[in-house]
Gaussian input, Z-matrix of N, CA and C with variables (Angstrom, degrees):
# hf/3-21g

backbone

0 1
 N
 C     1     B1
 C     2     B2     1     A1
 N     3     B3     2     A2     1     D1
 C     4     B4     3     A3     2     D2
 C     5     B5     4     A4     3     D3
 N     6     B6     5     A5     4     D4
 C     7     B7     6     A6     5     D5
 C     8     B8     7     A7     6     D6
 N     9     B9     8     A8     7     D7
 C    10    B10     9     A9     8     D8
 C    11    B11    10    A10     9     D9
 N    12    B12    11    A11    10    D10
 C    13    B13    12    A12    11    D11
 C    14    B14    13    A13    12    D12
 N    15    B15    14    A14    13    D13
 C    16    B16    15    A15    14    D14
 C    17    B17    16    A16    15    D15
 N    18    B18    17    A17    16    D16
 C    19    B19    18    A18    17    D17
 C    20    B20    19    A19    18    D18
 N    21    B21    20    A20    19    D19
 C    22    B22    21    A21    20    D20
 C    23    B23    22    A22    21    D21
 N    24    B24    23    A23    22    D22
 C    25    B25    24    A24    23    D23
 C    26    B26    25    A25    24    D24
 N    27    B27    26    A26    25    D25
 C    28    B28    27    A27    26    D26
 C    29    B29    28    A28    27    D27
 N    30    B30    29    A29    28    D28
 C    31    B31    30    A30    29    D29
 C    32    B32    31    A31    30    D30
 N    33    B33    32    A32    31    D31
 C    34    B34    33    A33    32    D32
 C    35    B35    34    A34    33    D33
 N    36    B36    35    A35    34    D34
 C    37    B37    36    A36    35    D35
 C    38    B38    37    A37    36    D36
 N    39    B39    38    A38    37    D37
 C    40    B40    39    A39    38    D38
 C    41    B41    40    A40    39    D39
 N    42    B42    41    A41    40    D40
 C    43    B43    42    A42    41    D41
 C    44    B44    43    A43    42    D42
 N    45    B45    44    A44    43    D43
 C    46    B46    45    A45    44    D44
 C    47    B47    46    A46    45    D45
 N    48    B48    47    A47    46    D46
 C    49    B49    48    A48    47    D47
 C    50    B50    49    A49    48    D48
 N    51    B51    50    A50    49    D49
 C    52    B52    51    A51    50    D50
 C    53    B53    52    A52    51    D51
 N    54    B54    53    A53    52    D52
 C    55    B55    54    A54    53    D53
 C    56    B56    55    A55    54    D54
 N    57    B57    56    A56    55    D55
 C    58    B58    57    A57    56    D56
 C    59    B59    58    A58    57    D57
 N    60    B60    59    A59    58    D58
 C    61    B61    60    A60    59    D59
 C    62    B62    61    A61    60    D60
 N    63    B63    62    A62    61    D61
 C    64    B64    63    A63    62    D62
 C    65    B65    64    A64    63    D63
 N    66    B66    65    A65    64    D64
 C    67    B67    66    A66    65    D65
 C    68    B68    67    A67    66    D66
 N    69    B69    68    A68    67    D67
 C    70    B70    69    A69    68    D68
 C    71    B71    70    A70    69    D69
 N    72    B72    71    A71    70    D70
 C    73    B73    72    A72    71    D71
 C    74    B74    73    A73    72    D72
 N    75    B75    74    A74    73    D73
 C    76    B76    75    A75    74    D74
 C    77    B77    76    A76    75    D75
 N    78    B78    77    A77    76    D76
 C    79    B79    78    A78    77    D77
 C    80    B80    79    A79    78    D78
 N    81    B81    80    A80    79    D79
 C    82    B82    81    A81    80    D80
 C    83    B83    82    A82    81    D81
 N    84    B84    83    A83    82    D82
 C    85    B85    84    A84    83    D83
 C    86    B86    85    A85    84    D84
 N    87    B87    86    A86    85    D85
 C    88    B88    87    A87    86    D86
 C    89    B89    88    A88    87    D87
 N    90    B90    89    A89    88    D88
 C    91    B91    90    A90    89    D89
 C    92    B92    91    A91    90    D90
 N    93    B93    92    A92    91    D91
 C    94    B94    93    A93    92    D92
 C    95    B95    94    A94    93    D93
 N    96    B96    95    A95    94    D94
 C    97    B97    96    A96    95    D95
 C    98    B98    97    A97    96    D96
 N    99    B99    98    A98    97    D97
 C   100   B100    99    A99    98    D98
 C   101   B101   100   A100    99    D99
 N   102   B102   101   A101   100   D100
 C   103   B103   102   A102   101   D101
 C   104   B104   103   A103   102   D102
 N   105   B105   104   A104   103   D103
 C   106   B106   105   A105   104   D104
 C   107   B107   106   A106   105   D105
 N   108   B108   107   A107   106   D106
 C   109   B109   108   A108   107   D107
 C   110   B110   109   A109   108   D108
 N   111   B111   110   A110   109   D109
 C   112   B112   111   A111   110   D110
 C   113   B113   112   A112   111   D111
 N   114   B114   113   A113   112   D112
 C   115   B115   114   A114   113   D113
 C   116   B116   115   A115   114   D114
 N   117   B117   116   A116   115   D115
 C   118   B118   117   A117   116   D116
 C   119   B119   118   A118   117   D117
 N   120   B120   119   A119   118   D118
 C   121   B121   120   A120   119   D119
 C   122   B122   121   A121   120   D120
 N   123   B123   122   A122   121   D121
 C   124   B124   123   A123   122   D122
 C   125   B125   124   A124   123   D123
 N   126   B126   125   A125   124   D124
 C   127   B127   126   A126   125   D125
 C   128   B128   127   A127   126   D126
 N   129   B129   128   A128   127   D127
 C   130   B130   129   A129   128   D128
 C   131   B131   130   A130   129   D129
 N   132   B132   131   A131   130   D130
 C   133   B133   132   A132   131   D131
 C   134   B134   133   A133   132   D132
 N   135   B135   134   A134   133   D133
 C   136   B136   135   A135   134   D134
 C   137   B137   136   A136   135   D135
 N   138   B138   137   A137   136   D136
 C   139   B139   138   A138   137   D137
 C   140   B140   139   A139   138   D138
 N   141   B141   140   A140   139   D139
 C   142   B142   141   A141   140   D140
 C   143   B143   142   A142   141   D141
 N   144   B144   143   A143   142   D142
 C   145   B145   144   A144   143   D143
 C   146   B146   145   A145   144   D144
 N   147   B147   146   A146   145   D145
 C   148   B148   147   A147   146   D146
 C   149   B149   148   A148   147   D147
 N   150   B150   149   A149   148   D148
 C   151   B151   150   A150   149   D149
 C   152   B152   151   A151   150   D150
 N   153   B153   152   A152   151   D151
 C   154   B154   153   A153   152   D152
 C   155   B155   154   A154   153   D153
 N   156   B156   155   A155   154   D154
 C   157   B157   156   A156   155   D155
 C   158   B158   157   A157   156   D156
 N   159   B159   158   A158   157   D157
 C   160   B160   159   A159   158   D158
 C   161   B161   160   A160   159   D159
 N   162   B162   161   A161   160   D160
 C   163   B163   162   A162   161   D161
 C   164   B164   163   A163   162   D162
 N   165   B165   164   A164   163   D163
 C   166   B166   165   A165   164   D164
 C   167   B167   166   A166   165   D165
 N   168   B168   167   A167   166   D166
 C   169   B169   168   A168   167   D167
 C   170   B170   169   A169   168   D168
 N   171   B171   170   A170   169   D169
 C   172   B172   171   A171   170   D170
 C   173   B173   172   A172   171   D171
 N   174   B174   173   A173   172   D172
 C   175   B175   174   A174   173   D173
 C   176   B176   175   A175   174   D174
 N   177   B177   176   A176   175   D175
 C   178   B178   177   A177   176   D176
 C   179   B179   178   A178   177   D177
 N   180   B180   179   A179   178   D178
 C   181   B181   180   A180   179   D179
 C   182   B182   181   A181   180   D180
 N   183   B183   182   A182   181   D181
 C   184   B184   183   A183   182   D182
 C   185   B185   184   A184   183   D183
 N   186   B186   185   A185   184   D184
 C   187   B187   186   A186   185   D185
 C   188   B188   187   A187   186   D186
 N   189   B189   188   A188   187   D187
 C   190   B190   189   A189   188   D188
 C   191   B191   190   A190   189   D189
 N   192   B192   191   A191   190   D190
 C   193   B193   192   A192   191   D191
 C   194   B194   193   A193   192   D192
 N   195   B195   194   A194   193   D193
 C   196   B196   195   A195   194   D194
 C   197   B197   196   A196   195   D195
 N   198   B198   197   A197   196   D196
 C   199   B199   198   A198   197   D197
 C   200   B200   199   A199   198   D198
 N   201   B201   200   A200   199   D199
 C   202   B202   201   A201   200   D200
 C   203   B203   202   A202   201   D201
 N   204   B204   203   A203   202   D202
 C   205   B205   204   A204   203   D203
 C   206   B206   205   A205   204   D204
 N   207   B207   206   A206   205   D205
 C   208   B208   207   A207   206   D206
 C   209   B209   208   A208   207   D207
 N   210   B210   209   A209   208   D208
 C   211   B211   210   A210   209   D209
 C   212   B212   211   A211   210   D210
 N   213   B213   212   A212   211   D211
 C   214   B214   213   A213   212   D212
 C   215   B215   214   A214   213   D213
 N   216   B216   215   A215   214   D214
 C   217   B217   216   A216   215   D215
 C   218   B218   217   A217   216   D216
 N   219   B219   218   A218   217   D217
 C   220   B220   219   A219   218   D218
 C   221   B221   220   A220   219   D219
 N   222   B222   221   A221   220   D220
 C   223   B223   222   A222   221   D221
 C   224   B224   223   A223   222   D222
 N   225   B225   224   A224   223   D223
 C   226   B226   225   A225   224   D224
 C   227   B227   226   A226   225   D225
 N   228   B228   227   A227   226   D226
 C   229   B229   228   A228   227   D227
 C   230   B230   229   A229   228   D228
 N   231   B231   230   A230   229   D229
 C   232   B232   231   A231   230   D230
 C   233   B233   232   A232   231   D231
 N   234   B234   233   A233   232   D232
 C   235   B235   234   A234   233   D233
 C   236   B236   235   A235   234   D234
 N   237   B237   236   A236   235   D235
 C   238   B238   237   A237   236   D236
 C   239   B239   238   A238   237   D237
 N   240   B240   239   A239   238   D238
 C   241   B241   240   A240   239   D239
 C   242   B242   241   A241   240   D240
 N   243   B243   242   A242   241   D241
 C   244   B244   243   A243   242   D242
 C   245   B245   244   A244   243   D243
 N   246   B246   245   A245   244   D244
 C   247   B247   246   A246   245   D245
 C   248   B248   247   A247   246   D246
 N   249   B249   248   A248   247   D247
 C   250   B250   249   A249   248   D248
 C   251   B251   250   A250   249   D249
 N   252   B252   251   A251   250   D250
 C   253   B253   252   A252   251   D251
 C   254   B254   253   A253   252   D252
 N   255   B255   254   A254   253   D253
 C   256   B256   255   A255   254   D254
 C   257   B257   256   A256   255   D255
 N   258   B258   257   A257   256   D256
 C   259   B259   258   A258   257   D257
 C   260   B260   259   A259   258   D258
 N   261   B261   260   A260   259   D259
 C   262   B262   261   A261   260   D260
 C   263   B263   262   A262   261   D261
 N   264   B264   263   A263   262   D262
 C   265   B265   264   A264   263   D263
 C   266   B266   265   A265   264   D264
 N   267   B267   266   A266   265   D265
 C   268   B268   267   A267   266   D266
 C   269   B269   268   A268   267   D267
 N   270   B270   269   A269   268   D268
 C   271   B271   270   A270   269   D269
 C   272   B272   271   A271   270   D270
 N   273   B273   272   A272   271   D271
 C   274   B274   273   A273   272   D272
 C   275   B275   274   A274   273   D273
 N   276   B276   275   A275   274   D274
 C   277   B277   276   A276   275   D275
 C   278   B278   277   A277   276   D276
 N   279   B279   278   A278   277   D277
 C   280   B280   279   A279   278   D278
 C   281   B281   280   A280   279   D279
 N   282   B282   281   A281   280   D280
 C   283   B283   282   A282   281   D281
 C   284   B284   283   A283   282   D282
 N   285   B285   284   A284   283   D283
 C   286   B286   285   A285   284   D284
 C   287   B287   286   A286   285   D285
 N   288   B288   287   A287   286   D286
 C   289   B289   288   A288   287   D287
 C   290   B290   289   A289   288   D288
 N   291   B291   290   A290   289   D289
 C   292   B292   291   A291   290   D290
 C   293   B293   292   A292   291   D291
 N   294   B294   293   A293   292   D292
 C   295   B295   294   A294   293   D293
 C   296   B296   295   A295   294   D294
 N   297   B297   296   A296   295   D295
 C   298   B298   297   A297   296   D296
 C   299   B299   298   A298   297   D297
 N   300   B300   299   A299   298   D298
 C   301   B301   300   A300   299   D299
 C   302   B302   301   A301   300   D300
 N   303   B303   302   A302   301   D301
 C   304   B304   303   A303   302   D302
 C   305   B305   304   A304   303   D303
 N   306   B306   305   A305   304   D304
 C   307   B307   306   A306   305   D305
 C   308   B308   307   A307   306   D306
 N   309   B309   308   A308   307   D307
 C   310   B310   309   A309   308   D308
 C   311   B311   310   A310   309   D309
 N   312   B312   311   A311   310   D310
 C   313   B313   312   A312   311   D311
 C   314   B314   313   A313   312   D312
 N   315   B315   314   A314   313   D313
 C   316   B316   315   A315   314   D314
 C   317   B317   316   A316   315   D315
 N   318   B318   317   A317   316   D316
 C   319   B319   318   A318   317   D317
 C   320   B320   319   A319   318   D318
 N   321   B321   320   A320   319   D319
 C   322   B322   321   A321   320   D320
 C   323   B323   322   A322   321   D321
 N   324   B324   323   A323   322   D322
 C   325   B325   324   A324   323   D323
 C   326   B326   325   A325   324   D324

   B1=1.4429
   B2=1.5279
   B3=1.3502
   B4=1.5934
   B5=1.3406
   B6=1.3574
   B7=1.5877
   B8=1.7456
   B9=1.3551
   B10=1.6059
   B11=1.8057
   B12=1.1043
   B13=1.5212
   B14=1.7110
   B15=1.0750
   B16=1.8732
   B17=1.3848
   B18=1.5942
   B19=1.5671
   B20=1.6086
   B21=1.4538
   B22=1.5807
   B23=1.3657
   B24=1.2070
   B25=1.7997
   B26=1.4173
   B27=1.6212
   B28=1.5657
   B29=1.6032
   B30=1.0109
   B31=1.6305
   B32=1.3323
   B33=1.5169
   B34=1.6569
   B35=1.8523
   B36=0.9375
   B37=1.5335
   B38=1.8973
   B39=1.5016
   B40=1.6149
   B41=1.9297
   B42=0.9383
   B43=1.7321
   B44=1.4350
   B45=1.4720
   B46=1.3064
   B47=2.0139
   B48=1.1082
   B49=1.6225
   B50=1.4630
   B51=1.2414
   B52=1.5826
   B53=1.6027
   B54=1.4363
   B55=1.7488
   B56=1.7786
   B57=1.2971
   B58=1.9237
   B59=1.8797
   B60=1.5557
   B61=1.0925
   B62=1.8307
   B63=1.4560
   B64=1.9206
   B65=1.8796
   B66=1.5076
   B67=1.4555
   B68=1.6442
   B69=1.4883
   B70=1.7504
   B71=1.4659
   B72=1.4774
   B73=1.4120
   B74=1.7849
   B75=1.6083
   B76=1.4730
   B77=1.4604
   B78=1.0425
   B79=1.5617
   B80=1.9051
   B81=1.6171
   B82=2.2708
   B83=1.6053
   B84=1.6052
   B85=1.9346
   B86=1.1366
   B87=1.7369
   B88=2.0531
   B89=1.4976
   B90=1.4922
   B91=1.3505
   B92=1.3649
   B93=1.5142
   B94=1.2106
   B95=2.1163
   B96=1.6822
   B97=1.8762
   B98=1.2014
   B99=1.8223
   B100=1.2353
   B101=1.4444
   B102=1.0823
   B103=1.5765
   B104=1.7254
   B105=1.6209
   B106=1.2325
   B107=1.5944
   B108=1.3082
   B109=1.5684
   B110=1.4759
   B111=1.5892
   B112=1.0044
   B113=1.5406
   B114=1.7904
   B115=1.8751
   B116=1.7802
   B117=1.4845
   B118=1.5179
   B119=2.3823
   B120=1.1384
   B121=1.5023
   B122=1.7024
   B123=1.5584
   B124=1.5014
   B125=1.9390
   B126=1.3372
   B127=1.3634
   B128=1.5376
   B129=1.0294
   B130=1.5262
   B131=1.9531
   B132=1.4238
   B133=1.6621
   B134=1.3367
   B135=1.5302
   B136=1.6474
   B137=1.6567
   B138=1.6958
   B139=1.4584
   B140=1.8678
   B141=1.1839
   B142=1.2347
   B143=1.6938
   B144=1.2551
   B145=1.0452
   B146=1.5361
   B147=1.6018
   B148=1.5110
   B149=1.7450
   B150=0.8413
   B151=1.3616
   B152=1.3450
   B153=1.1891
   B154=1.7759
   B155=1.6435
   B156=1.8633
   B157=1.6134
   B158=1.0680
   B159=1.7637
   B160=2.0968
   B161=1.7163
   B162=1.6771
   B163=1.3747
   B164=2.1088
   B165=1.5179
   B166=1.5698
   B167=1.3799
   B168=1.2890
   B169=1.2160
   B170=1.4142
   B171=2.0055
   B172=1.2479
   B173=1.8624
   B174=1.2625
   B175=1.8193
   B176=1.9112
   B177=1.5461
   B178=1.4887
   B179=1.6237
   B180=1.6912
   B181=1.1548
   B182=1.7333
   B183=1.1941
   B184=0.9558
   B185=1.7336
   B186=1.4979
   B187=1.0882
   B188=1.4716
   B189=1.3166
   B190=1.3279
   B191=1.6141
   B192=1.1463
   B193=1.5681
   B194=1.8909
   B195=1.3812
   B196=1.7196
   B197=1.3818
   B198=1.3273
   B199=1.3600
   B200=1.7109
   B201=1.7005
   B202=1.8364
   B203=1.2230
   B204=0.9590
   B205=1.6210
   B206=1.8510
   B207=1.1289
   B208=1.2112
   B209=1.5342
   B210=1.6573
   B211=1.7810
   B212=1.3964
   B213=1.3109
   B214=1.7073
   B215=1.3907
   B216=1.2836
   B217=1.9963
   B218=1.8943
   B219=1.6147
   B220=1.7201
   B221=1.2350
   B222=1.4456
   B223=1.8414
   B224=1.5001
   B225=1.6064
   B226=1.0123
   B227=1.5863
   B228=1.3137
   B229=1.5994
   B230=1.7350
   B231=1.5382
   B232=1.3783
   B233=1.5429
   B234=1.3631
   B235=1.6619
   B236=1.5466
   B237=1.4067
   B238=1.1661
   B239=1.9050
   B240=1.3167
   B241=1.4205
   B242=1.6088
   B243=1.1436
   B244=1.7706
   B245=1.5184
   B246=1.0436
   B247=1.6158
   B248=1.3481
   B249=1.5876
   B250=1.7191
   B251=1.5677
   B252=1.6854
   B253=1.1732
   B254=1.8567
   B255=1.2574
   B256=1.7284
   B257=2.1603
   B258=1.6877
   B259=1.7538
   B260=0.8890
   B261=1.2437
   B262=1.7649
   B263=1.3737
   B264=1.4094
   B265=1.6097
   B266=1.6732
   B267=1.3273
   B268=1.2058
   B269=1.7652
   B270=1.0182
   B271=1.9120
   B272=1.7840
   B273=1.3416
   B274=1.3038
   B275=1.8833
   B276=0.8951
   B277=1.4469
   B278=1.2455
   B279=1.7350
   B280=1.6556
   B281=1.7958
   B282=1.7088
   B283=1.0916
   B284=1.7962
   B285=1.6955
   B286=1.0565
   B287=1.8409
   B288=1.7014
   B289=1.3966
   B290=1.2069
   B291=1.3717
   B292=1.6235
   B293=1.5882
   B294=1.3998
   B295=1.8865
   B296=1.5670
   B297=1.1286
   B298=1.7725
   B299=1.5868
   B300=1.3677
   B301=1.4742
   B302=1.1580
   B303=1.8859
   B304=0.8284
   B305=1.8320
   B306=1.2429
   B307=1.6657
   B308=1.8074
   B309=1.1884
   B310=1.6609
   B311=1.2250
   B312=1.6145
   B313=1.2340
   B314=1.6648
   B315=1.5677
   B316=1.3188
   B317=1.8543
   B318=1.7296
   B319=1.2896
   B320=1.8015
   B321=1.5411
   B322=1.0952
   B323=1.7811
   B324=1.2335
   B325=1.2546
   B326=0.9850
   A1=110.47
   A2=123.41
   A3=118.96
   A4=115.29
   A5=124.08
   A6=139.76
   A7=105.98
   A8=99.85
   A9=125.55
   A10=93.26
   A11=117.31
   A12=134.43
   A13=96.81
   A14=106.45
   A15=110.08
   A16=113.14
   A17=118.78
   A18=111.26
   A19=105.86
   A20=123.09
   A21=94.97
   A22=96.25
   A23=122.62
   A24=119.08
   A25=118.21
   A26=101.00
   A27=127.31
   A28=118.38
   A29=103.70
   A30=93.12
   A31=141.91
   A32=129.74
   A33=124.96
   A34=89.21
   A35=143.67
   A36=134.72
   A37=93.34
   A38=107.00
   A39=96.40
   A40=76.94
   A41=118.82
   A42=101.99
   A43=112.51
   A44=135.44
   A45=128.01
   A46=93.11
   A47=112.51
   A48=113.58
   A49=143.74
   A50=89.49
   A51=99.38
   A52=106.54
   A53=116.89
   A54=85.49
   A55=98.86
   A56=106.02
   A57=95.00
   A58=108.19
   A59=112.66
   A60=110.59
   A61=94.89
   A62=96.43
   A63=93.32
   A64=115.51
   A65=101.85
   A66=95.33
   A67=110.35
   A68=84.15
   A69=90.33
   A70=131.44
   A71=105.56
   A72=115.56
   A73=92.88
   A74=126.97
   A75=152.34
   A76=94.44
   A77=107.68
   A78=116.22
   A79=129.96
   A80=88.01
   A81=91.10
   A82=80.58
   A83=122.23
   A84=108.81
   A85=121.33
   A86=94.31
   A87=97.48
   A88=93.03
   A89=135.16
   A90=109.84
   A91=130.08
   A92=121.92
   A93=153.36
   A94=108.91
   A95=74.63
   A96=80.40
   A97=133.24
   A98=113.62
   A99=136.26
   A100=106.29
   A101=109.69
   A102=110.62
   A103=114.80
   A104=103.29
   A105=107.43
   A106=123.79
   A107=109.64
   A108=96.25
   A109=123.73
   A110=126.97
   A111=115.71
   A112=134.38
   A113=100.29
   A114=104.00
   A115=89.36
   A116=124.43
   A117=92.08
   A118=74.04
   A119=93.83
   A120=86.56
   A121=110.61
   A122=99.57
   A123=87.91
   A124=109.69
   A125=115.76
   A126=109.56
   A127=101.70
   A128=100.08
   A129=115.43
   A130=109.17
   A131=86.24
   A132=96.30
   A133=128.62
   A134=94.65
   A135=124.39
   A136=104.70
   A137=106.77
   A138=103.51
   A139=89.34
   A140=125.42
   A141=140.55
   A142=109.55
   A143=116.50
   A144=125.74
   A145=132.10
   A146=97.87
   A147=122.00
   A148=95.61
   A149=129.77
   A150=119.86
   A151=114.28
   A152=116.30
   A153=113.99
   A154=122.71
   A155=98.39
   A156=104.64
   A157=130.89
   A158=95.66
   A159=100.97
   A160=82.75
   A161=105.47
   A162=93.06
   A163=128.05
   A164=81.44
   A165=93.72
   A166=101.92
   A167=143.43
   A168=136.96
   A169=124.98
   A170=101.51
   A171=107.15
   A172=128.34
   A173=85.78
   A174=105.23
   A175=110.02
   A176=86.67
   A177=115.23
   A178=103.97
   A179=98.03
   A180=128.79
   A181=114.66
   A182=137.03
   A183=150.13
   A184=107.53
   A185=126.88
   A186=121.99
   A187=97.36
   A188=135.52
   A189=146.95
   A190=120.81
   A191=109.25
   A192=85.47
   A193=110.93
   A194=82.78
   A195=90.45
   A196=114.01
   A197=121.27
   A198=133.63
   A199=75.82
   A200=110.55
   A201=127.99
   A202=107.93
   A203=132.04
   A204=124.44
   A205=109.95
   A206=113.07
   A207=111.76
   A208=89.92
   A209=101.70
   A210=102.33
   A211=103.83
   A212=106.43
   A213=118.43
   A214=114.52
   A215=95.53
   A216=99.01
   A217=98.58
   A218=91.27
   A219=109.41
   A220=126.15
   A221=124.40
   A222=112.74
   A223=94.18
   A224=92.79
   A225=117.48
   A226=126.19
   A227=104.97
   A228=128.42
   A229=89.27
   A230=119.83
   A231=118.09
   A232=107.86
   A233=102.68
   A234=105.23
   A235=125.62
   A236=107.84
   A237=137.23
   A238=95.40
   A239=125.46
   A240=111.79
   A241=114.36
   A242=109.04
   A243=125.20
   A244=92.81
   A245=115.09
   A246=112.17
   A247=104.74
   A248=121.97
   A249=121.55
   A250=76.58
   A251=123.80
   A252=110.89
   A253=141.09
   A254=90.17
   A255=118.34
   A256=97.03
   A257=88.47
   A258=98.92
   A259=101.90
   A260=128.85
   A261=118.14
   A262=118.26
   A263=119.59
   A264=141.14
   A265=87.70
   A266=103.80
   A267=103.77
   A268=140.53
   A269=101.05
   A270=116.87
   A271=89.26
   A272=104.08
   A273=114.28
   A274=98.32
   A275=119.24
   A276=129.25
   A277=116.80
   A278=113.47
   A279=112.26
   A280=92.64
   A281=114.14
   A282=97.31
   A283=142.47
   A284=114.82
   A285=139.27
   A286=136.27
   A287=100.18
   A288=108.94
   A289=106.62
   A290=141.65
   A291=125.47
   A292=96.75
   A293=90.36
   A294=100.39
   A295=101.39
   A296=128.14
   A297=125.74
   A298=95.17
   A299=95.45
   A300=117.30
   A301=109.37
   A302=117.65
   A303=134.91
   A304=112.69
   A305=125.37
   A306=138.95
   A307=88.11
   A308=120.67
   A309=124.98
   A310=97.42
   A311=122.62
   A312=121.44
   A313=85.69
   A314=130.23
   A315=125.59
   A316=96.17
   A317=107.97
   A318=117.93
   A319=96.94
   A320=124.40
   A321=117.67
   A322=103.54
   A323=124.09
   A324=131.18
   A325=116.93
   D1=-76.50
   D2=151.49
   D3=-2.35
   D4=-81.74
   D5=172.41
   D6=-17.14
   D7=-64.44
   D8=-166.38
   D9=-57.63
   D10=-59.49
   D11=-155.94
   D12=-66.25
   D13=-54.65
   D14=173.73
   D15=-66.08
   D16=-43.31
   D17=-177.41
   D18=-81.84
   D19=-20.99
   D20=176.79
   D21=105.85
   D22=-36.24
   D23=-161.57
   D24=-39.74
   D25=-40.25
   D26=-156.02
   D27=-131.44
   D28=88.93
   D29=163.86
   D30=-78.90
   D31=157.32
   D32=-123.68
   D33=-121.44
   D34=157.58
   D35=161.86
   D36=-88.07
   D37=-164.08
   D38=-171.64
   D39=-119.05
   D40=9.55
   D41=161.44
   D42=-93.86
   D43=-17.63
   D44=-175.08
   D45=-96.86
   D46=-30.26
   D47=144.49
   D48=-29.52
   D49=-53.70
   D50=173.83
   D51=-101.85
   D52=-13.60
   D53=174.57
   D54=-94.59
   D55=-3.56
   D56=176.53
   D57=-74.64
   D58=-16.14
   D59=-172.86
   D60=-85.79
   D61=-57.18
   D62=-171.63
   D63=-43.56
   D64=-19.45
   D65=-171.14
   D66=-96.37
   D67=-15.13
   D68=163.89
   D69=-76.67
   D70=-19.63
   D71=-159.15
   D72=-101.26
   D73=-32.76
   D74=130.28
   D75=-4.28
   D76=-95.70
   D77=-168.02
   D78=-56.89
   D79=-15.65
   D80=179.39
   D81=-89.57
   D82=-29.98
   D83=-177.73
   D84=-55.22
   D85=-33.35
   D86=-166.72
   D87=-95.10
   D88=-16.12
   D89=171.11
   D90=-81.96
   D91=-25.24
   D92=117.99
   D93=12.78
   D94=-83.56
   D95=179.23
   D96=-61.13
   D97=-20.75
   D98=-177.97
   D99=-86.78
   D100=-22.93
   D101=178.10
   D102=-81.60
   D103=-39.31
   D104=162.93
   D105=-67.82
   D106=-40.17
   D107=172.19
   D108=-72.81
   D109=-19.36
   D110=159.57
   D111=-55.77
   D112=-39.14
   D113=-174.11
   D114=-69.66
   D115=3.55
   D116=-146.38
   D117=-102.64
   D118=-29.30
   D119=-173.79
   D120=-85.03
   D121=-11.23
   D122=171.45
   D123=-83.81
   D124=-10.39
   D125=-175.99
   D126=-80.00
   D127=-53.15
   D128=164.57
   D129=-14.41
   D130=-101.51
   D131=146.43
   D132=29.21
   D133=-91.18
   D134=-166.60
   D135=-72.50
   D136=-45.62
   D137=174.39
   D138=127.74
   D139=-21.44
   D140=170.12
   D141=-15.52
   D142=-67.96
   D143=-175.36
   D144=-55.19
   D145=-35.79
   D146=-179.92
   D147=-85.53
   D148=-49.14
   D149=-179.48
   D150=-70.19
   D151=-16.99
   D152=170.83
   D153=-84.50
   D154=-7.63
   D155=157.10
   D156=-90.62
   D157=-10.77
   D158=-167.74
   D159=-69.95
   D160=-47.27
   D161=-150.27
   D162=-82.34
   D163=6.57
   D164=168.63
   D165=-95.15
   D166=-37.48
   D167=-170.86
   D168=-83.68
   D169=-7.71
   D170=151.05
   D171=-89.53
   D172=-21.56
   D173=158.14
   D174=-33.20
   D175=-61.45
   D176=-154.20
   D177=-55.90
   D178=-56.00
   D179=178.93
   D180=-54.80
   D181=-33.69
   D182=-161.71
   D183=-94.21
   D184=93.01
   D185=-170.02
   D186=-129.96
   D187=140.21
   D188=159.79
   D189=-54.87
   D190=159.89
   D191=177.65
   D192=-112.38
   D193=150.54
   D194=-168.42
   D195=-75.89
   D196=148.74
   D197=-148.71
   D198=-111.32
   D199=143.82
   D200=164.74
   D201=-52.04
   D202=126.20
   D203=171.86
   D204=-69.42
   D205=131.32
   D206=-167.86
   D207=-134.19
   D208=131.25
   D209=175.32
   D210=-62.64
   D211=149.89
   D212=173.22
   D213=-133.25
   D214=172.07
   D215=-159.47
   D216=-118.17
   D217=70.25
   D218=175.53
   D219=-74.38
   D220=106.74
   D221=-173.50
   D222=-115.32
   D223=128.62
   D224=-173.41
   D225=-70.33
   D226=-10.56
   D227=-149.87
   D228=-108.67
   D229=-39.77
   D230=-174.81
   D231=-72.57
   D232=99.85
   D233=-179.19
   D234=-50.21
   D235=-44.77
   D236=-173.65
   D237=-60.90
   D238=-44.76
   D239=-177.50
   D240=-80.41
   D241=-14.37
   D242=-174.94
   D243=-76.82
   D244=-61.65
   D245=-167.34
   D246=-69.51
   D247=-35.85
   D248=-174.24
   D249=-55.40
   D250=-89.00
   D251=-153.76
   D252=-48.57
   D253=-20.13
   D254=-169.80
   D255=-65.72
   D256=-20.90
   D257=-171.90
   D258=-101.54
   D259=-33.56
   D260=174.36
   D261=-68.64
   D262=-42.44
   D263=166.78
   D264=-33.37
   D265=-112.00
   D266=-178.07
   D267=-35.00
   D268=-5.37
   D269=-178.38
   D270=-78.14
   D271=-40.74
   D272=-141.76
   D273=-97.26
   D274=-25.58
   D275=164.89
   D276=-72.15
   D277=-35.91
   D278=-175.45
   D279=-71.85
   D280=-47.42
   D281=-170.12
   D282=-66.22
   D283=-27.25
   D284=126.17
   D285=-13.48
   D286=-43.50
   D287=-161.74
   D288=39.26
   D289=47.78
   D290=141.06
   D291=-149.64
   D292=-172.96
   D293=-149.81
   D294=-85.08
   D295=148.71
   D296=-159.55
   D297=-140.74
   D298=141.97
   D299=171.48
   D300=-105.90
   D301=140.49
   D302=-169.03
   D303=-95.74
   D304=87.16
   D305=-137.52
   D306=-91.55
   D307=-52.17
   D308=-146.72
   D309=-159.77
   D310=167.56
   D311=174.86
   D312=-152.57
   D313=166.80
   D314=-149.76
   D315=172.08
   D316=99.44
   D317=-154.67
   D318=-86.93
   D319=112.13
   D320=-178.27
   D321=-82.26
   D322=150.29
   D323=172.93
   D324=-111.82

């Protein structure tokens, strides 16, 4: 058919057109899916998969413990305590790896 379509010999209607395209577009789907079920049984396989739940469910499992909320005497205007705290916040989130609430603040002298 190709052959025909480049040399001219033969002309195509646009229904034997469109089902040469649907069976084309058919076939990258089903190779597509086969490709996915293979990576999915080769992860399988290896053990890949099961170890990527131990280690979210130890994620999950892994919680810090929460500090009492105690009112604090925060001025908003003192730059110098915004940024001290704005650095601990974040010191303290990189070290953690998860997202942290800011409960109290408590000015050591």
């Amino acid at each position: 058919m190709i052959y025909a379509v480049m040399d001219g010999s033969q002309t195509y209607q646009w229904g034997d057109s469109a089902i040469a395209a649907v069976v084309a577009i058919l076939m990258v789907f089903l190779i597509l899916g086969m490709i996915i079920a293979i990576t999915h049984l080769v992860f399988k396989a290896l053990g890949y998969l099961d170890i990527k739940k131990a280690v979210d469910d130890a994620k999950k499992k892994e919680k810090p413990a929460e500090i009492p909320a105690k009112p604090a005497q925060f001025d908003e205007n003192d730059e110098d305590m915004v940024a001290a705290v704005l650095v601990a916040t974040i010191d303290y989130r990189n070290e953690i790896n998860q997202d942290v609430k800011l409960v109290s603040v408590k000015e050591i002298k």
